[in-house]
ZARO-322493 format. One record per atom (N, C-alpha, C): residue number from 0; x, y, z; atom name; residue in one letter. Coordinates in nm, 2 decimals, padded with zeros to 4 digits, m for minus. Example, Ala and Ser with C-alpha at 12.3 -4.5 7.8 and 13.67 -1.06 7.14 Angstrom:
- drentor,east,north,up,vopa,zakol
- 0,01.32,m00.57,00.78,N,A
- 0,01.23,m00.45,00.78,CA,A
- 0,01.32,m00.33,00.78,C,A
- 1,01.28,m00.22,00.71,N,S
- 1,01.37,m00.11,00.71,CA,S
- 1,01.29,00.00,00.79,C,S
This chain:
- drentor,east,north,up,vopa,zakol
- 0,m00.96,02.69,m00.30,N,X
- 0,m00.83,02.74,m00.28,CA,X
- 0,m00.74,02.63,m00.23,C,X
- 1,m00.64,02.64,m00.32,N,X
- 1,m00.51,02.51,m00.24,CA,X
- 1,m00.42,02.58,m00.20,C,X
- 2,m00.36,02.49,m00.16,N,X
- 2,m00.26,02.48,m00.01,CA,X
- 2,m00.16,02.59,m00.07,C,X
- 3,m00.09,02.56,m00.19,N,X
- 3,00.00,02.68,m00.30,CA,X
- 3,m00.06,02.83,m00.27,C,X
- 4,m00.21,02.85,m00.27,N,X
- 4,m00.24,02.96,m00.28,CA,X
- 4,m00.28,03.04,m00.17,C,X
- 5,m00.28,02.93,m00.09,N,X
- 5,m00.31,03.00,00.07,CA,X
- 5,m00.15,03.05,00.13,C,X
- 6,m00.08,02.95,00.08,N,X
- 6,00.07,02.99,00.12,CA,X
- 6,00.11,03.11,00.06,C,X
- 7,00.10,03.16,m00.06,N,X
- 7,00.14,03.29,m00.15,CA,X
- 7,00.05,03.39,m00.07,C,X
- 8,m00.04,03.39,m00.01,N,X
- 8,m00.16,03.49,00.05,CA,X
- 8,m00.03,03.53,00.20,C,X
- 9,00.00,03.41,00.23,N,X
- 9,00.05,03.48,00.39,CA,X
- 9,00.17,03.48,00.36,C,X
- 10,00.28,03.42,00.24,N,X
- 10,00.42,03.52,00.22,CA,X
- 10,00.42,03.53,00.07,C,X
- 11,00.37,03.64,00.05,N,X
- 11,00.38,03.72,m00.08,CA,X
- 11,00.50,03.72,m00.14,C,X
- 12,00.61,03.72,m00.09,N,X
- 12,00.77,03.76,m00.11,CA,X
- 12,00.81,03.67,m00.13,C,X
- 13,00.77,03.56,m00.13,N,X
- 13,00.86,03.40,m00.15,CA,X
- 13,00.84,03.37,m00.24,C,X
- 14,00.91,03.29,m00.31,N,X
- 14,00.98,03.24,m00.48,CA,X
- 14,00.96,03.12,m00.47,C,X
- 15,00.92,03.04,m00.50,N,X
- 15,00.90,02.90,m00.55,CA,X
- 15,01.04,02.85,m00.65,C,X
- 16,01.12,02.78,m00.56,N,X
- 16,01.23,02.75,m00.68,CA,X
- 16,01.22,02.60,m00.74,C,X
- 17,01.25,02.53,m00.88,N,X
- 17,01.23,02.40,m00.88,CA,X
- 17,01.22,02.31,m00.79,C,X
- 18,01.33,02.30,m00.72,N,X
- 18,01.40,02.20,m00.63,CA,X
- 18,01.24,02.15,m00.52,C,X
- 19,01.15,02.28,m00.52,N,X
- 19,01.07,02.25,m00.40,CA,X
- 19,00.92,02.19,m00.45,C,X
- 20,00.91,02.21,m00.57,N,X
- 20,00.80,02.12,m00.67,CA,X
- 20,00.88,01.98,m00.72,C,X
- 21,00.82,01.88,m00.66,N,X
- 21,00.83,01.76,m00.73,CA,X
- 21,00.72,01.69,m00.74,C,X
- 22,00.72,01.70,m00.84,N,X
- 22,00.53,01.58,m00.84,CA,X
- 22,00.59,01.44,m00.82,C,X
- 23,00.50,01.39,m00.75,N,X
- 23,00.53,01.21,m00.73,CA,X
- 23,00.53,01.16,m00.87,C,X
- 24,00.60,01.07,m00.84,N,X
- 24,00.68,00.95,m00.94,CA,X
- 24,00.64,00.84,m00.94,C,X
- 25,00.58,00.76,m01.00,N,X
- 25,00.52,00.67,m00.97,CA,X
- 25,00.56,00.51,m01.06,C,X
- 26,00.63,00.44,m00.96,N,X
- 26,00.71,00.35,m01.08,CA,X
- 26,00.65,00.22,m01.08,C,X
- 27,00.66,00.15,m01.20,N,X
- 27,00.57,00.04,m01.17,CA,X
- 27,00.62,m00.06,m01.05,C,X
- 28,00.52,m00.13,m00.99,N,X
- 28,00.60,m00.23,m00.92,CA,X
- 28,00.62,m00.32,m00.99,C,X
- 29,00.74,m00.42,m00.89,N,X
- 29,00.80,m00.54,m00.97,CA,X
- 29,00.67,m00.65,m00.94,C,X
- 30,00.64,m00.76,m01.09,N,X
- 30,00.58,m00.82,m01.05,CA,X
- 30,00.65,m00.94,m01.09,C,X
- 31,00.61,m01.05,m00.96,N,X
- 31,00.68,m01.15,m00.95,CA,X
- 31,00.58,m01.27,m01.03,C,X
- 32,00.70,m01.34,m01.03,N,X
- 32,00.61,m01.49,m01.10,CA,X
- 32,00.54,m01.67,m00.98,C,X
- 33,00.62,m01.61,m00.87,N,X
- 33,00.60,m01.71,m00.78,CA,X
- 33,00.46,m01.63,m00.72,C,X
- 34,00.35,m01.73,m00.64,N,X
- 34,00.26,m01.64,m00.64,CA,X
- 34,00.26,m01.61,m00.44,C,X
- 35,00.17,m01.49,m00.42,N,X
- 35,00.17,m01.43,m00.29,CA,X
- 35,00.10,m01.48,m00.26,C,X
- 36,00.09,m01.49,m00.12,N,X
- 36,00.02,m01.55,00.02,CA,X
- 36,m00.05,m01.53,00.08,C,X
- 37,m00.21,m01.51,00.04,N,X
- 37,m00.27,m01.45,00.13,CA,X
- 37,m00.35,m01.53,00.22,C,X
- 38,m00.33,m01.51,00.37,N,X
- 38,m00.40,m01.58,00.45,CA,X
- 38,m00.48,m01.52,00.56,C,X
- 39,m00.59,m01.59,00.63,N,X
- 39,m00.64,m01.51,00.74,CA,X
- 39,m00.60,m01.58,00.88,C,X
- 40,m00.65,m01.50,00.98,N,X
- 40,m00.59,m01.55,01.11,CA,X
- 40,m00.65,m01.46,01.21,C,X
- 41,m00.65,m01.52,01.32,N,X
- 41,m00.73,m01.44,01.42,CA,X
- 41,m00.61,m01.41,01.54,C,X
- 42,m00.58,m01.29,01.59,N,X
- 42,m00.51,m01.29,01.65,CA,X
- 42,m00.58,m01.18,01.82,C,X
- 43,m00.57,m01.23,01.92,N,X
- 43,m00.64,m01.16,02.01,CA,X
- 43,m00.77,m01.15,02.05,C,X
- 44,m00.88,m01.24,01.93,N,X
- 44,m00.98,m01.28,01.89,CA,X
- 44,m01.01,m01.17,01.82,C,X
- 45,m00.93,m01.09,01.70,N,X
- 45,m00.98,m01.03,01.62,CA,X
- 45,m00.90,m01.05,01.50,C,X
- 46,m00.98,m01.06,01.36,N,X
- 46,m00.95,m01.10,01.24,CA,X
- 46,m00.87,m00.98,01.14,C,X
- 47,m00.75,m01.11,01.12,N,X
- 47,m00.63,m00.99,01.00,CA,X
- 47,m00.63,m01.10,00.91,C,X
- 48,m00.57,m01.01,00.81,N,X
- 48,m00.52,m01.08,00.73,CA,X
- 48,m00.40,m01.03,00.65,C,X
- 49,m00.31,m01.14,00.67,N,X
- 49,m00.18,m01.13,00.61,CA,X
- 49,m00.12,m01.18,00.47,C,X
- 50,m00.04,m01.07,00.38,N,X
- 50,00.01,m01.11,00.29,CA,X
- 50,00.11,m01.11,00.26,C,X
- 51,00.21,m01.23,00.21,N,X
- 51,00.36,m01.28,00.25,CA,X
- 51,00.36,m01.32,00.13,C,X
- 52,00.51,m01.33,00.09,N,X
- 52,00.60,m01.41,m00.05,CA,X
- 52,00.66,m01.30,m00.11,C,X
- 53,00.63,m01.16,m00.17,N,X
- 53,00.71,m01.05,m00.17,CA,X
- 53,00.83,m01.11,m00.19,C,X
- 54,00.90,m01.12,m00.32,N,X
- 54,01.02,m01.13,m00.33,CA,X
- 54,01.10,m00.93,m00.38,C,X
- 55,01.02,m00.83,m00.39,N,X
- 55,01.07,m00.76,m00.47,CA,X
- 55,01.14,m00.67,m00.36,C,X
- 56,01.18,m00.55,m00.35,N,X
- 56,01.26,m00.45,m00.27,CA,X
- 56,01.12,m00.41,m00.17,C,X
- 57,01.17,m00.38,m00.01,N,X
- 57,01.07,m00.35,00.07,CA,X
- 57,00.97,m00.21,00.03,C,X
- 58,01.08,m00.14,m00.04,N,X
- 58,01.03,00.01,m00.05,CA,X
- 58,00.87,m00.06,m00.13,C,X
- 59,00.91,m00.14,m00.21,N,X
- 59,00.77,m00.14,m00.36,CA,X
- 59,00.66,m00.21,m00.19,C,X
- 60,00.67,m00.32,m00.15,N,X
- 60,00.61,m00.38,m00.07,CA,X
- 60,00.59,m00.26,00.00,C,X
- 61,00.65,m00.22,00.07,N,X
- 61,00.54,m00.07,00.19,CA,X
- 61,00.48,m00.02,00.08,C,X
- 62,00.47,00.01,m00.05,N,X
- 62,00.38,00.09,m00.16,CA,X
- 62,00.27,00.01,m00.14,C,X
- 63,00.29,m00.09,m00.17,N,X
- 63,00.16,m00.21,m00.18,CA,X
- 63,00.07,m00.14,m00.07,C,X
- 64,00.18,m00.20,00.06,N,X
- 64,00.10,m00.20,00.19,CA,X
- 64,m00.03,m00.06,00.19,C,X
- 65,00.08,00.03,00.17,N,X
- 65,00.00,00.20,00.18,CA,X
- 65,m00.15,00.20,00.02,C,X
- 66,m00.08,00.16,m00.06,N,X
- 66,m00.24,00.14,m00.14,CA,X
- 66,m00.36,00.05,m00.12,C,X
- 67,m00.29,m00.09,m00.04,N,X
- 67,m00.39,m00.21,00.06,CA,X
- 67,m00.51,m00.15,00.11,C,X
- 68,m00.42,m00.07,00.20,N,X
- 68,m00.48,00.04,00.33,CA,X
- 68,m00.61,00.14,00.29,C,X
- 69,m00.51,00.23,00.21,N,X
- 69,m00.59,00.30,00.13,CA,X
- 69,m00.75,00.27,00.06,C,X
- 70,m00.69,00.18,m00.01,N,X
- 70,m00.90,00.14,m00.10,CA,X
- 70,m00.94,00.05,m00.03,C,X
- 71,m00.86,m00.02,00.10,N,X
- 71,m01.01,m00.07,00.15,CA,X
- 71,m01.02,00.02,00.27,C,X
- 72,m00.99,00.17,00.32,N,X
- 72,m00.98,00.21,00.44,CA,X
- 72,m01.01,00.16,00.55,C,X
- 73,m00.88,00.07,00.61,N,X
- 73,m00.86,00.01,00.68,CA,X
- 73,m00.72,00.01,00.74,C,X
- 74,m00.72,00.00,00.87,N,X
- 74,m00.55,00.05,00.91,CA,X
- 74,m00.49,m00.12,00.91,C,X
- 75,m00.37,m00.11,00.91,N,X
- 75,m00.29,m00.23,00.93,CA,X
- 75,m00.16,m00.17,00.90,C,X
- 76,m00.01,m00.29,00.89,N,X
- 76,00.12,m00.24,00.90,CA,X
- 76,00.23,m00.31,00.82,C,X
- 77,00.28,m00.31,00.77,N,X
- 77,00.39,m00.40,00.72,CA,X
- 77,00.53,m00.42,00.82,C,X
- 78,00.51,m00.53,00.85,N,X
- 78,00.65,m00.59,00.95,CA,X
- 78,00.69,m00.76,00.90,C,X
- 79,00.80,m00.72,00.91,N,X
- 79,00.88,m00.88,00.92,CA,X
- 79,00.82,m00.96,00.80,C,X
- 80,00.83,m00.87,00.66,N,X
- 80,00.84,m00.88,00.53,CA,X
- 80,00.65,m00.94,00.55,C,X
- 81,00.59,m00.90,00.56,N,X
- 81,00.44,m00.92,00.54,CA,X
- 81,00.36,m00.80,00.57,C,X
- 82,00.27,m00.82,00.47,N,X
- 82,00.12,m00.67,00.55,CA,X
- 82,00.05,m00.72,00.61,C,X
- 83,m00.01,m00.67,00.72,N,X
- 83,m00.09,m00.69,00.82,CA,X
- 83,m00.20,m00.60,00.79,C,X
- 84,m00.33,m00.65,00.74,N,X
- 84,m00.45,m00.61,00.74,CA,X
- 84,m00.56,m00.62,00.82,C,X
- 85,m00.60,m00.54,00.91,N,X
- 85,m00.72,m00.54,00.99,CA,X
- 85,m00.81,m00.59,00.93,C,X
- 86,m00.84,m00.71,00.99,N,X
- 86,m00.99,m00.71,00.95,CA,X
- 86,m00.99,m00.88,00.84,C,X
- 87,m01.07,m00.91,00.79,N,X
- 87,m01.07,m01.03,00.71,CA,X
- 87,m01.11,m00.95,00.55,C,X
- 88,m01.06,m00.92,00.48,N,X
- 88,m01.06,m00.91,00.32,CA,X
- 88,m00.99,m00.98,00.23,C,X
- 89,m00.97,m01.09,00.25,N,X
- 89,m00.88,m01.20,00.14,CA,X
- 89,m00.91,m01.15,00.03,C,X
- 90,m01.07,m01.16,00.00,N,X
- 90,m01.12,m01.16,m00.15,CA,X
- 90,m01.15,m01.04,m00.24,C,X
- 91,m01.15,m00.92,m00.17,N,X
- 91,m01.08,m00.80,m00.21,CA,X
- 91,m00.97,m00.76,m00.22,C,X
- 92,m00.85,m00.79,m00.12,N,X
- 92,m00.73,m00.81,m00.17,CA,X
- 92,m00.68,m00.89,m00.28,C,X
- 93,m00.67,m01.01,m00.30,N,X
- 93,m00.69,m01.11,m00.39,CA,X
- 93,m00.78,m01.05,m00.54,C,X
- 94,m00.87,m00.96,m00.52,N,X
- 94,m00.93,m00.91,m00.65,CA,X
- 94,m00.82,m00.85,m00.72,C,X
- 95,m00.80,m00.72,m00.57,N,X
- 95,m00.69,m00.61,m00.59,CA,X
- 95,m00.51,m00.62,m00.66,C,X
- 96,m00.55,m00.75,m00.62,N,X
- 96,m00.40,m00.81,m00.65,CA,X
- 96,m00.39,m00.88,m00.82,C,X
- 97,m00.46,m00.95,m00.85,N,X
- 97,m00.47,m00.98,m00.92,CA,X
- 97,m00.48,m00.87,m01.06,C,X
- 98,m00.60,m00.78,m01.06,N,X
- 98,m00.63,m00.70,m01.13,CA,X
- 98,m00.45,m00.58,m01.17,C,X
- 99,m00.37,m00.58,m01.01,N,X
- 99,m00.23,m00.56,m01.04,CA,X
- 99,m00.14,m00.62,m01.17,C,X
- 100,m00.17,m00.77,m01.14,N,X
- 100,m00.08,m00.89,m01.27,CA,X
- 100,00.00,m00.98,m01.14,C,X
- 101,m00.09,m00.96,m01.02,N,X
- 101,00.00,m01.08,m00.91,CA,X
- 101,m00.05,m01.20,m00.90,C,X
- 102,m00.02,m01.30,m00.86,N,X
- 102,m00.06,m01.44,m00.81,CA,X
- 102,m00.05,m01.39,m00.70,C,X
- 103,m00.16,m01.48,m00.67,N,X
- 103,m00.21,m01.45,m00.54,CA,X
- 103,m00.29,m01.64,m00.50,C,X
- 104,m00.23,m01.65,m00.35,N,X
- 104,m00.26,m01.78,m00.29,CA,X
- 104,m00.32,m01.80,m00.21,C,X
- 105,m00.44,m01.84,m00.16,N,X
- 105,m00.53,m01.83,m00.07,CA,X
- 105,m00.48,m01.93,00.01,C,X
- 106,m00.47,m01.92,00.14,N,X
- 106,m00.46,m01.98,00.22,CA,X
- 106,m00.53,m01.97,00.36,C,X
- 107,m00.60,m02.08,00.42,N,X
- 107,m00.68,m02.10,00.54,CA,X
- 107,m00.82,m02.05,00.53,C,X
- 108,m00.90,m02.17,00.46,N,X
- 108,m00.98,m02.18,00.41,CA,X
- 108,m01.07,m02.08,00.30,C,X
């Protein structure tokens, strides 16, 4: 049972008008020709890793960030035009990115 039909169970009398169905939209992101930055770094003695160069609009970059997050379930944040990845995954990201159509730059070792 989904969420649509549990809602119709407890207000029977309510109408569903267009405006309140929108299926997500899903646009390509921009892909750049200069390549991204991925590096690692220890900060507090625990390992992230950041990815920087993002020339495209922040909205597509937080998209990135939130699907980063997502397949490697792992939390981190986007601030001050880079993602912040918990944890050390360069070469999963870097797979991830690539497999996108990004350049991708490894940086620190």
């Amino acid at each position: 049972m989904d969420l649509h039909e549990q809602l119709k169970k407890l207000f029977p009398d309510h109408e569903v008008s267009p405006e309140e169905v929108k299926p997500a939209a899903h646009k390509p992101l921009w892909i750049q020709k200069e390549p991204m930055i991925c590096k690692f770094e220890k900060r507090k003695g625990k390992p992230i890793t950041i990815i920087e160069g993002y020339t495209g609009s922040d909205d597509d970059f937080k998209l990135l960030a939130k699907e980063l997050k997502t397949k490697l379930s792992v939390g981190g944040t986007f601030k001050d035009d880079s993602i912040i990845i918990q944890g050390d995954y360069r070469d999963k990201i870097m797979k991830m990115l690539t497999d996108k159509g990004f350049k991708v730059k490894r940086v620190g070792g």
